[in-house]
MOPAC internal coordinates of N, CA, C and O (Angstrom, degrees):
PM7 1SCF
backbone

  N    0.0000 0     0.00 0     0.00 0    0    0    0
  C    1.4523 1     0.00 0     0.00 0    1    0    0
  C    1.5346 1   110.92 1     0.00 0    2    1    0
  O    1.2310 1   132.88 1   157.58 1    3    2    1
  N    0.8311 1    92.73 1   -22.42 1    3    2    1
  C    1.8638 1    99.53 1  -176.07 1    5    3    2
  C    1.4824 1   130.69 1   -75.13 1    6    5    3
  O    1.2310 1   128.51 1   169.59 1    7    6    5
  N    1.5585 1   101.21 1   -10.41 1    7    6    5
  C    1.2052 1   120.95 1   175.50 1    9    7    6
  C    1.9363 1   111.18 1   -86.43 1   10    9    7
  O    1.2310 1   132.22 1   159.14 1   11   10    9
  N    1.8198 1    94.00 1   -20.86 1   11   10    9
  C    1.5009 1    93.32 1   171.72 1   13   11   10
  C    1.4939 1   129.80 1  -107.91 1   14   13   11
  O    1.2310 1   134.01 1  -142.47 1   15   14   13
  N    1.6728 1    90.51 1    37.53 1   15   14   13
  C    1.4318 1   106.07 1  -170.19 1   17   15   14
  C    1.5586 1   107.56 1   -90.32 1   18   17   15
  O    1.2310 1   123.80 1   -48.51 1   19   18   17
  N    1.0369 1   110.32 1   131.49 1   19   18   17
  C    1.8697 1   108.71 1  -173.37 1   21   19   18
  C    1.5151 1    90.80 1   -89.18 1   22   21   19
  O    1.2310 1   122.03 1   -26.51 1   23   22   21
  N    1.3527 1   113.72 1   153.49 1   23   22   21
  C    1.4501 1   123.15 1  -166.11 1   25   23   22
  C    1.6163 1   105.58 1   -93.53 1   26   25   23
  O    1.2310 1   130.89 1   -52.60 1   27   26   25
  N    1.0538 1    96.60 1   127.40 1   27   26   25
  C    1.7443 1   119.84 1   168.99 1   29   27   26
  C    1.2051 1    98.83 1    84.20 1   30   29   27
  O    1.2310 1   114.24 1  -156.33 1   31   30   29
  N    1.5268 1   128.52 1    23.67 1   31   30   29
  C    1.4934 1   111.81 1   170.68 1   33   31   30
  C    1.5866 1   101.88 1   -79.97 1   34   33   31
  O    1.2310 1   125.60 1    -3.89 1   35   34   33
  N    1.3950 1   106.85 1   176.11 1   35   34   33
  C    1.4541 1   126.26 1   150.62 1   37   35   34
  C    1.3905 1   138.88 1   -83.85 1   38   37   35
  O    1.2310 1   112.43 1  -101.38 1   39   38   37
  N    0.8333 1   131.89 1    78.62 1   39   38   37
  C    1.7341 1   137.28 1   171.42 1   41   39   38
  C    1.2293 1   109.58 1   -25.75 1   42   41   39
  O    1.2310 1   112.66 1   -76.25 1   43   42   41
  N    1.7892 1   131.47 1   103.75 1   43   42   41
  C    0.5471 1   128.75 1   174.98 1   45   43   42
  C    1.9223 1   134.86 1  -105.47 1   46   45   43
  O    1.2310 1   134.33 1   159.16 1   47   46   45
  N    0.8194 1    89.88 1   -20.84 1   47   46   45
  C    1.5745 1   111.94 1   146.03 1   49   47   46
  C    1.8333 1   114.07 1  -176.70 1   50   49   47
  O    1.2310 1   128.12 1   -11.95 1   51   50   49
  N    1.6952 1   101.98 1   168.05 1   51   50   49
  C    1.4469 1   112.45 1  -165.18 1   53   51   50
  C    1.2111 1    95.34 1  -164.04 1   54   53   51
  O    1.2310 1   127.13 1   -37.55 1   55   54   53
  N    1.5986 1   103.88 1   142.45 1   55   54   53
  C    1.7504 1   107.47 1   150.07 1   57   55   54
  C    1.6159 1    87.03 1  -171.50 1   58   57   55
  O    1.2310 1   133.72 1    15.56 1   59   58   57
  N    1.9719 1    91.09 1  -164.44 1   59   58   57
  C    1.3841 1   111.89 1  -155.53 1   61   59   58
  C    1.2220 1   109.35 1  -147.16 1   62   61   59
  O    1.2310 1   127.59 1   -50.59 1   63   62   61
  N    1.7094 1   103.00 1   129.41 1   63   62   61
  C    1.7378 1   105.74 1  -178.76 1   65   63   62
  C    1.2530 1   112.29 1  -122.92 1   66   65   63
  O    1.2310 1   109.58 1   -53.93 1   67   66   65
  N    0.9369 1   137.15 1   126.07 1   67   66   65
  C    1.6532 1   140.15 1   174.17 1   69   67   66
  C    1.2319 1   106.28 1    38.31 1   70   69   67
  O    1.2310 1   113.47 1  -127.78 1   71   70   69
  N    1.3943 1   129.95 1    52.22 1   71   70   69
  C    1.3554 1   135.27 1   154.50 1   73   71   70
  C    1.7205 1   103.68 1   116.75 1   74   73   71
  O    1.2310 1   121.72 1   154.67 1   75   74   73
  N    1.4492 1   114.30 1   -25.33 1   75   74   73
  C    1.5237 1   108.62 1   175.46 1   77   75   74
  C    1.2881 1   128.09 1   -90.93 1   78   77   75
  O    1.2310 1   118.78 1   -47.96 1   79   78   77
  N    0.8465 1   119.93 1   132.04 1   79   78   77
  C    1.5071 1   131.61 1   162.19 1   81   79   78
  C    1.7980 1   142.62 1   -57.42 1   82   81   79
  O    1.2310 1   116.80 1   -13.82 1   83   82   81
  N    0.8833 1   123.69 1   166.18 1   83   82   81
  C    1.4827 1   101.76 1   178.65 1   85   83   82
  C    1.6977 1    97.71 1  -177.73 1   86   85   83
  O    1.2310 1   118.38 1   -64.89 1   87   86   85
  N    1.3874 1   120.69 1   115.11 1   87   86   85
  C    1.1955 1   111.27 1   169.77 1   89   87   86
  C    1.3733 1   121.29 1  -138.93 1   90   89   87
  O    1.2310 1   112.70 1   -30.95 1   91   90   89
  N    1.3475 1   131.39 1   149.05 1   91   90   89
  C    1.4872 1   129.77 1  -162.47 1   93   91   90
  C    1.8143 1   107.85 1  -130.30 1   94   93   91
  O    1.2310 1   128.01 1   -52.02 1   95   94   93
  N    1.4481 1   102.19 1   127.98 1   95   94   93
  C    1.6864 1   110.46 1  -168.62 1   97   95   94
  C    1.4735 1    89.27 1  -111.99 1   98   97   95
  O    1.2310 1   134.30 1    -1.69 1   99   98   97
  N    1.3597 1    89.96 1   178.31 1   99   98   97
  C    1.8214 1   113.25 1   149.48 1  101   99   98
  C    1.1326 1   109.25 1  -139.32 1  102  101   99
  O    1.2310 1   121.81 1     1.52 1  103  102  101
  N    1.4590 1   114.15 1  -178.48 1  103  102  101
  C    1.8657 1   127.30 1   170.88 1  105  103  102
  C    0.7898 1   104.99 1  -169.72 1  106  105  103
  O    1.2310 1   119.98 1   -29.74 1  107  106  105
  N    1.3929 1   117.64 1   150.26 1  107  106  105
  C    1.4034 1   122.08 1  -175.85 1  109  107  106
  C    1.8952 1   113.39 1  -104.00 1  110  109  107
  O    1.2310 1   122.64 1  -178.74 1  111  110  109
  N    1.8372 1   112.55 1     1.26 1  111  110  109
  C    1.5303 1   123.82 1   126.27 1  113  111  110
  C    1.5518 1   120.67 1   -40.77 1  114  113  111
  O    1.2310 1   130.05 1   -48.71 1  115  114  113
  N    1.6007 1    98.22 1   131.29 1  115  114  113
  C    1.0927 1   129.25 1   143.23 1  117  115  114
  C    1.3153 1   123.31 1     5.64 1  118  117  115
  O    1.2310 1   102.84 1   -44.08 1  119  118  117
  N    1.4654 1   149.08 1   135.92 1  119  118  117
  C    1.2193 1   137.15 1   143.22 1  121  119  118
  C    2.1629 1   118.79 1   -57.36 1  122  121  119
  O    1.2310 1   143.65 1   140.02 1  123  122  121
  N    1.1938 1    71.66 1   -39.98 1  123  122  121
  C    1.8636 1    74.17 1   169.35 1  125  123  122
  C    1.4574 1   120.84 1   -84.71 1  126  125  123
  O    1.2310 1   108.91 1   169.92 1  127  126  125
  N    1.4702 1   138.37 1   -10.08 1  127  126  125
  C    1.2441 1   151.39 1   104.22 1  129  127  126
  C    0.9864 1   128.20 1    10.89 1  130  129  127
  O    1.2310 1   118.88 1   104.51 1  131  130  129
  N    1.3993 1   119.74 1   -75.49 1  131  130  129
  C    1.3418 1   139.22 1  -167.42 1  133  131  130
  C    1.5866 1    99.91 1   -91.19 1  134  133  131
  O    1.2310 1   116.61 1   115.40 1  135  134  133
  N    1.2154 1   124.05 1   -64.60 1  135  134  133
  C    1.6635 1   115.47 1  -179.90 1  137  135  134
  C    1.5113 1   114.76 1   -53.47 1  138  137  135
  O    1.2310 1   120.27 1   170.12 1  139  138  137
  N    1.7062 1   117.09 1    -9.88 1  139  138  137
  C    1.6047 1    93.40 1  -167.71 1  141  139  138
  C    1.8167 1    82.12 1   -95.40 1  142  141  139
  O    1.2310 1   113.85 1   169.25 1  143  142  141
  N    2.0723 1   129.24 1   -10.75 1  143  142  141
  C    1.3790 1    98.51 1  -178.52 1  145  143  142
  C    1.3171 1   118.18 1   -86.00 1  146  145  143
  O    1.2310 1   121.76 1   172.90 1  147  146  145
  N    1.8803 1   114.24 1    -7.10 1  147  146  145
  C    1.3181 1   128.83 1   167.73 1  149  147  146
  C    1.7602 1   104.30 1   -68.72 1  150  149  147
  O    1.2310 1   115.00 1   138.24 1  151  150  149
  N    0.8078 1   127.09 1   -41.76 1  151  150  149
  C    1.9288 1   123.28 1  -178.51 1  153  151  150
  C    1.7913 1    99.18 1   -56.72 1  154  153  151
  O    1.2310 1   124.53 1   127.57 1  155  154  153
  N    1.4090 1   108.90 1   -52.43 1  155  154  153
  C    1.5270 1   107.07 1  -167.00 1  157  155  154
  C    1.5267 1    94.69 1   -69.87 1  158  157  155
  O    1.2310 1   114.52 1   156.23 1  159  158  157
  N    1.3710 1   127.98 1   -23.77 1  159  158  157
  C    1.4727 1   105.13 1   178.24 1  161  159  158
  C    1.2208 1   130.60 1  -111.10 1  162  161  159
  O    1.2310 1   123.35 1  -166.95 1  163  162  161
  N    1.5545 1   111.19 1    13.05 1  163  162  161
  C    1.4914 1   105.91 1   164.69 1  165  163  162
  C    1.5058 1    86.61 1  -147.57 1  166  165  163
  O    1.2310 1   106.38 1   163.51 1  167  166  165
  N    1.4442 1   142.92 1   -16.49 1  167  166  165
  C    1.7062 1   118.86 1  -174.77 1  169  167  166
  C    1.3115 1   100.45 1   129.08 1  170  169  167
  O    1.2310 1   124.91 1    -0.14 1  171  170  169
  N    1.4286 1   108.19 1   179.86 1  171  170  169
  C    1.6750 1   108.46 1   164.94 1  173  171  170
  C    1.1841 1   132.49 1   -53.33 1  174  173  171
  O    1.2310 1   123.98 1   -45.87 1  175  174  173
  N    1.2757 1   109.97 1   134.13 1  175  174  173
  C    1.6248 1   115.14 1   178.30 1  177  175  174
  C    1.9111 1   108.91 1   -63.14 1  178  177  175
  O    1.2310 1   116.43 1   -39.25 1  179  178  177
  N    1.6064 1   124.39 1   140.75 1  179  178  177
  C    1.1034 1   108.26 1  -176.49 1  181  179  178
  C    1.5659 1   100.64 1   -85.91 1  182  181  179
  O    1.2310 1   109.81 1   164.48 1  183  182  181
  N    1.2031 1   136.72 1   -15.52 1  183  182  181
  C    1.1188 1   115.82 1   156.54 1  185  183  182
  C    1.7617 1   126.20 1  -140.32 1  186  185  183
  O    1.2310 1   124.40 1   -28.22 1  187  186  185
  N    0.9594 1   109.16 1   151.78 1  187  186  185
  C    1.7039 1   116.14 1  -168.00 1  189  187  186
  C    1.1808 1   112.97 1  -120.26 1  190  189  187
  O    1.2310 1   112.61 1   -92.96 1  191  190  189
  N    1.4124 1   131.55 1    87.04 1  191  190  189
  C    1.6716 1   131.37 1  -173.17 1  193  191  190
  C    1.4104 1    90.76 1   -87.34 1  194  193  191
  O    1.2310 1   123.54 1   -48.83 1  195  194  193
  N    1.4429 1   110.81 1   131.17 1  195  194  193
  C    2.0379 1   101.71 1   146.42 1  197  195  194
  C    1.4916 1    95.99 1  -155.07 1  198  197  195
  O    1.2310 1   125.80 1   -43.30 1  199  198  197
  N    1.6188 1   106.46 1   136.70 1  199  198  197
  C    1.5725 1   121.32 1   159.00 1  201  199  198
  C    1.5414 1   106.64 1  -113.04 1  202  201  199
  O    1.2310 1   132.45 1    23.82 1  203  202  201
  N    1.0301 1    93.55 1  -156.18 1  203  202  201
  C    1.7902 1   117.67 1  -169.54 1  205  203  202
  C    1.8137 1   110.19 1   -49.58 1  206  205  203
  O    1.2310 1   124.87 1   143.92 1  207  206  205
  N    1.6150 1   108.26 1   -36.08 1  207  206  205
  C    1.3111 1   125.60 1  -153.04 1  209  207  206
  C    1.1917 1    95.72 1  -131.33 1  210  209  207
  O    1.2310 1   105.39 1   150.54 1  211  210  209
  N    1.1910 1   144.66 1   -29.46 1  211  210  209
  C    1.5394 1   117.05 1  -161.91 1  213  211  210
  C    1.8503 1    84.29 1  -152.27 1  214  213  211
  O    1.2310 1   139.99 1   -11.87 1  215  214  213
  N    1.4245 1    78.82 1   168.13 1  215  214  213
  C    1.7373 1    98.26 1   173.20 1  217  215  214
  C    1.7071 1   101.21 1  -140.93 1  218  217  215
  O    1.2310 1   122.96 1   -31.89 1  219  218  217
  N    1.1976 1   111.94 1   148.11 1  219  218  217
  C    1.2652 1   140.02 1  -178.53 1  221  219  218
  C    1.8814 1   126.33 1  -126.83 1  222  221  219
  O    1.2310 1   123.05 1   -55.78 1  223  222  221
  N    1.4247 1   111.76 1   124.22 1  223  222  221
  C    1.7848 1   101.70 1  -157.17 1  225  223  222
  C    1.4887 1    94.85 1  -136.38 1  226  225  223
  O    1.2310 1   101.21 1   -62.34 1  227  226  225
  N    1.5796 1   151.82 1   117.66 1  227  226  225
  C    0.8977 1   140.09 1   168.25 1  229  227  226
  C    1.6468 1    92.90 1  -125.58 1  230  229  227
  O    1.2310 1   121.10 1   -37.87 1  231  230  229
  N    1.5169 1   115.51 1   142.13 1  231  230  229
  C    1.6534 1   149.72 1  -152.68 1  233  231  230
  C    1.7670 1    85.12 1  -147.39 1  234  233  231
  O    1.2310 1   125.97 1   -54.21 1  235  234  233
  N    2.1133 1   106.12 1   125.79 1  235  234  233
  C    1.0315 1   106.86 1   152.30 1  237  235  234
  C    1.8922 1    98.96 1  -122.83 1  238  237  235
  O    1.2310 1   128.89 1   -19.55 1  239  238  237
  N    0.9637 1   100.47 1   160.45 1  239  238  237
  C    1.4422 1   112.66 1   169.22 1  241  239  238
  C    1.1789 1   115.22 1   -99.02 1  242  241  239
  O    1.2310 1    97.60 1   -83.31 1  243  242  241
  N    1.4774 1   157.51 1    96.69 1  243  242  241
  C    1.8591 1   132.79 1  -173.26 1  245  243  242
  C    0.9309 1    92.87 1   -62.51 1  246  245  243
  O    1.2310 1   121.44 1     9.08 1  247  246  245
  N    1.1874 1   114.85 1  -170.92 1  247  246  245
  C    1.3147 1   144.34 1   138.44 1  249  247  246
  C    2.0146 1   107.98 1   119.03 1  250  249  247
  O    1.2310 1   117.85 1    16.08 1  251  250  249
  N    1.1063 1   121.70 1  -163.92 1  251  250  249
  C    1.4599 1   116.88 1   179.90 1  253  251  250
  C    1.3490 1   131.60 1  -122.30 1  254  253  251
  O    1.2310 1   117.53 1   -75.91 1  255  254  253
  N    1.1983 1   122.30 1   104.09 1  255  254  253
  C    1.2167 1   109.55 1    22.43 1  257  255  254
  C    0.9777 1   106.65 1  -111.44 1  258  257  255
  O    1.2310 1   125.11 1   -14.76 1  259  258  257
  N    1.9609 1   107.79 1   165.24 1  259  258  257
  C    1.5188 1   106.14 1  -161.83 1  261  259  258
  C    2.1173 1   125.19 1   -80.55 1  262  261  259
  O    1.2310 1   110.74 1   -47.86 1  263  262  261
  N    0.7093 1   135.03 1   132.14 1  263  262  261
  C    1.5324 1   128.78 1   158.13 1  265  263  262
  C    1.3092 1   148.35 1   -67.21 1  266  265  263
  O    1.2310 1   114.42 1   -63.60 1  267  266  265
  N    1.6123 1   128.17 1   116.40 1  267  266  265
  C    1.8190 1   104.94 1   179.77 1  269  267  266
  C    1.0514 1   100.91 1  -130.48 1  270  269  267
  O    1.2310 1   119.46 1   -61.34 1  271  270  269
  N    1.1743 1   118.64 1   118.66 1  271  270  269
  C    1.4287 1   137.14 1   168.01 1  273  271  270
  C    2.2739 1   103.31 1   -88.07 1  274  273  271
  O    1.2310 1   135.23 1   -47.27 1  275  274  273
  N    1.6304 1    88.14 1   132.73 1  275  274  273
  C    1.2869 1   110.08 1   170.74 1  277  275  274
  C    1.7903 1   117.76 1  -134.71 1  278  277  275
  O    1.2310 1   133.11 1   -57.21 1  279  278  277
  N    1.3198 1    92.26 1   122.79 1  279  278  277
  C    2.0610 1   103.15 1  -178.26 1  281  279  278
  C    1.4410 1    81.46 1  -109.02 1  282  281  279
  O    1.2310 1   123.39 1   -37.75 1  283  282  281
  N    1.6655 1   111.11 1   142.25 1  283  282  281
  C    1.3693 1   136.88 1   128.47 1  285  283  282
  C    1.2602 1   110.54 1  -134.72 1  286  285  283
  O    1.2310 1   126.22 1    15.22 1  287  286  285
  N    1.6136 1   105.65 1  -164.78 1  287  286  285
  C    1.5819 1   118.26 1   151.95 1  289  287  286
  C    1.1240 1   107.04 1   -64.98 1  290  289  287
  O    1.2310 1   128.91 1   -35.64 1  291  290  289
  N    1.7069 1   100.43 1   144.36 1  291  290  289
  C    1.3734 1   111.00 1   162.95 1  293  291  290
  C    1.7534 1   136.69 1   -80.82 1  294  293  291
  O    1.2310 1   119.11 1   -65.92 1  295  294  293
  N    1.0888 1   119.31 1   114.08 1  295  294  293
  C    1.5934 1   121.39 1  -132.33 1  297  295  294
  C    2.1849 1    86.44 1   -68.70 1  298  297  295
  O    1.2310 1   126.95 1   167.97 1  299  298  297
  N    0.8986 1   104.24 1   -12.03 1  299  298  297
  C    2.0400 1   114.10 1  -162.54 1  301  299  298
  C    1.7437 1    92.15 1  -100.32 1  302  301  299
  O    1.2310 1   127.20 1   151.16 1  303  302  301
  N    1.5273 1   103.75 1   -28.84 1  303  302  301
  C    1.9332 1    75.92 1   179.98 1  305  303  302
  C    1.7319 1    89.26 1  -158.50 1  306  305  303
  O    1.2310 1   123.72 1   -95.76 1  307  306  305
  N    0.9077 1   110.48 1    84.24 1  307  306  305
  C    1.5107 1   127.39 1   173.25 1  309  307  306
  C    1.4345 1   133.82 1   -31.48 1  310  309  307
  O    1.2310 1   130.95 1   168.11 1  311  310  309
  N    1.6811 1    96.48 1   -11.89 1  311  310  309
  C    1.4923 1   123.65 1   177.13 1  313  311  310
  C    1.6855 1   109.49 1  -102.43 1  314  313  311
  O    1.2310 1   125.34 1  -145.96 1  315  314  313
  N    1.5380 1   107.34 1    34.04 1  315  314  313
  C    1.3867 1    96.39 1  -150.47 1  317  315  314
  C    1.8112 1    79.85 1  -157.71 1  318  317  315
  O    1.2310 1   123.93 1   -34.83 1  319  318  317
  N    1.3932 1   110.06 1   145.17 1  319  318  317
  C    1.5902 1   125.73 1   156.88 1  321  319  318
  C    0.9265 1   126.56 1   -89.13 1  322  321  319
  O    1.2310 1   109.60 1   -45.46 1  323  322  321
  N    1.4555 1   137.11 1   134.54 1  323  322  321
  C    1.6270 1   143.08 1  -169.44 1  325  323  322
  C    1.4716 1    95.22 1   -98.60 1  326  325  323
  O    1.2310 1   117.90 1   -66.92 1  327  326  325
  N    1.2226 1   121.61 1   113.08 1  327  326  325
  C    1.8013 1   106.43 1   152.83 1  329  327  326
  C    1.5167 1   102.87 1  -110.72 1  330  329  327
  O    1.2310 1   119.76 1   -47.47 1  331  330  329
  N    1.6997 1   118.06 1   132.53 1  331  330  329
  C    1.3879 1   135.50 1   161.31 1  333  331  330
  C    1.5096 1   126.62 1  -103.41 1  334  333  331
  O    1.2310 1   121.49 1   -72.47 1  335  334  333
  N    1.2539 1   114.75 1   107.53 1  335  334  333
  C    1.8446 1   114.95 1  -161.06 1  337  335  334
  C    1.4624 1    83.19 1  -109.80 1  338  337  335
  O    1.2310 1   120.10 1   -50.01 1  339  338  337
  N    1.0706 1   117.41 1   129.99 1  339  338  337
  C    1.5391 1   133.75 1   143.03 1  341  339  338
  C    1.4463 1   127.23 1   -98.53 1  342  341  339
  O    1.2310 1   112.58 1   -36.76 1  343  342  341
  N    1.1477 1   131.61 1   143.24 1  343  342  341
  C    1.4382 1   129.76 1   152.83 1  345  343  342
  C    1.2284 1   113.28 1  -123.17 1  346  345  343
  O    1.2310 1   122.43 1   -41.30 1  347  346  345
  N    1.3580 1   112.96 1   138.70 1  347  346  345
  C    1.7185 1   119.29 1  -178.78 1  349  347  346
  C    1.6714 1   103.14 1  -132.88 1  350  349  347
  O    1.2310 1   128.71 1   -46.36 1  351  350  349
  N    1.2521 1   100.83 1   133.64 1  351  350  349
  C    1.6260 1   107.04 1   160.18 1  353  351  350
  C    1.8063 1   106.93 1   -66.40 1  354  353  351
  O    1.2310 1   112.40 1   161.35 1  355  354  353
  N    1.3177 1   131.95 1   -18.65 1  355  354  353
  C    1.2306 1   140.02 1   160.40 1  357  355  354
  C    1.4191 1   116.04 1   -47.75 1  358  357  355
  O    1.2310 1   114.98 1   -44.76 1  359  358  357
  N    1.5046 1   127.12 1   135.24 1  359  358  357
  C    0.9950 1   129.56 1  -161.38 1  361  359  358
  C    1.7507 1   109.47 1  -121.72 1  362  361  359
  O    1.2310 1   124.88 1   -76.05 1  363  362  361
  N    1.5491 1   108.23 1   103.95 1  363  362  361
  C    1.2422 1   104.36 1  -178.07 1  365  363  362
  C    1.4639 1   126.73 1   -89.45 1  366  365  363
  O    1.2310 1   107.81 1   -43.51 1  367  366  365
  N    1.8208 1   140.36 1   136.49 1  367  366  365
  C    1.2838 1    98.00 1   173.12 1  369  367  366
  C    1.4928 1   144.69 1   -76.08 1  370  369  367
  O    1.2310 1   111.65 1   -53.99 1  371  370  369
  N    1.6161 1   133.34 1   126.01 1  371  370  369
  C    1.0074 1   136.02 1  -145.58 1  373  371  370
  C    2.2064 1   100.08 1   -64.04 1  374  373  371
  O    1.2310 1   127.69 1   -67.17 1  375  374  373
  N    2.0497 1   102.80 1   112.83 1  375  374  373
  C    0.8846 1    88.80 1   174.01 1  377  375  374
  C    1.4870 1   131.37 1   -66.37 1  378  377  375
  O    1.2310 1   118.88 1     4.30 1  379  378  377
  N    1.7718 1   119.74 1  -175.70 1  379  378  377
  C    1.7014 1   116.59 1  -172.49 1  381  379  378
  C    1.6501 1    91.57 1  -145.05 1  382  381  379
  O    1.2310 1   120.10 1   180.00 1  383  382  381

């Protein structure tokens, strides 16, 4: 998990259930910030929401076990980026 840690965030909570992971940051970067250092480190995001007000970024990794990283706003301090990394021994199919 540590390799999908965006630098200088805050860990805001984490743990682990029967092999999965789950951890929650902030930053006080950009949503477009953070998804263009998630693109250089795993590829295109499979999906990219943005309107007027918000932006939306979900990143899967395949493979095993697999990874999904999700950036938005942070719904608790709006001046602030949410990154959510999961890992699951669960196998999703990789959307296109």
């Amino acid at each position: 998990m540590d390799r999908y840690k965006y630098p200088n965030a805050e860990v805001k909570g984490s743990s682990a259930v029967l092999g999965n992971e789950f951890a929650r940051m902030t930053t006080s970067d950009s949503v477009s910030k953070v998804r263009d250092f998630y693109k250089k480190q795993v590829g295109d995001p499979i999906i990219n929401n943005k309107d007027e007000s918000d932006e939306s970024v979900i990143f899967q990794v395949p493979g095993s076990p697999m990874i999904i990283i999700t950036v938005n706003q942070d719904e608790e301090d709006p001046d602030k980026t949410q990154i959510v990394v999961l890992r699951s021994r669960f196998q999703i199919p990789k959307m296109n």
